[in-house]
C-alpha positions as CSV (number, residue, x, y, z in Angstrom):
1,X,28.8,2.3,2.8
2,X,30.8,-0.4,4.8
3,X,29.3,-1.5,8.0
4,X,30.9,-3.6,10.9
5,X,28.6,-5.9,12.5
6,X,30.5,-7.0,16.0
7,X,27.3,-8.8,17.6
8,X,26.3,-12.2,18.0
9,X,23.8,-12.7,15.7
10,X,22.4,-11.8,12.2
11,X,21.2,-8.0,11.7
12,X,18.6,-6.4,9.3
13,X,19.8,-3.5,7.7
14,X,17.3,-1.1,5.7
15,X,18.4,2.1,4.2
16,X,14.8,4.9,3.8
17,X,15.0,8.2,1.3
18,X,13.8,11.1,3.6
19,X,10.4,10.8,1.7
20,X,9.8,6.9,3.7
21,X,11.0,5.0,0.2
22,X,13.0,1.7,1.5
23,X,16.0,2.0,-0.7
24,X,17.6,-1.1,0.0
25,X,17.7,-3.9,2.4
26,X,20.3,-6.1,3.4
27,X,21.4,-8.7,6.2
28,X,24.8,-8.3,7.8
29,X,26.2,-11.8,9.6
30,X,26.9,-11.9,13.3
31,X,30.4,-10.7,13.8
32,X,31.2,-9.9,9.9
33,X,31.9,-6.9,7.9
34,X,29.6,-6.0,4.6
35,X,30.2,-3.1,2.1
36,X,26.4,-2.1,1.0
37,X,26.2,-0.7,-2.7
38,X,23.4,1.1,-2.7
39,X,23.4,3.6,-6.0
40,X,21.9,6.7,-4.1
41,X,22.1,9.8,-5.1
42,X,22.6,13.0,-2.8
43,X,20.0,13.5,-0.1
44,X,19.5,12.9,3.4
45,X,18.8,9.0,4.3
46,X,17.8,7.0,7.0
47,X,19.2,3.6,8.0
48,X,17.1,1.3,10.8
49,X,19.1,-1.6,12.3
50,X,16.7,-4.7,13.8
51,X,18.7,-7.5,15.3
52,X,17.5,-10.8,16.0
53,X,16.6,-10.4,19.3
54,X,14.6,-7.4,18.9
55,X,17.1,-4.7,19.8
56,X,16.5,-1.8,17.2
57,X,18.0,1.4,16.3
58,X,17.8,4.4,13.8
59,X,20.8,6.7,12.3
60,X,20.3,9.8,10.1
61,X,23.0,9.7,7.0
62,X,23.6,12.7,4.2
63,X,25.3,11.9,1.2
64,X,26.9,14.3,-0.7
């Protein structure tokens, strides 16, 4: 998965299995571009972004 960070500061990355698992957890520099290696197989996922300042959001993800 490649993700594109264009804020200003650092942001916390955590990928979830549909069943709550944390899969994996990264952190993604302000204004940088990371490629996340995550070795999941198919399934439904869920990835939760928290910045620094507190903003937050959620995105659904199915892998094939």
């Amino acid at each position: 998965m490649h993700i594109h960070n264009g804020e200003d500061e650092t942001v916390a990355i955590s990928i979830y299995e549909a069943t709550g698992r944390l899969v994996k957890q990264v952190f993604v520099e302000a204004n940088s571009d990371t490629k996340v290696n995550y070795g999941a197989s198919p399934g439904v996922y869920i990835i939760h972004l928290l910045s620094e300042s507190g903003k937050r959001a959620s995105r659904k993800m199915a892998r094939e």
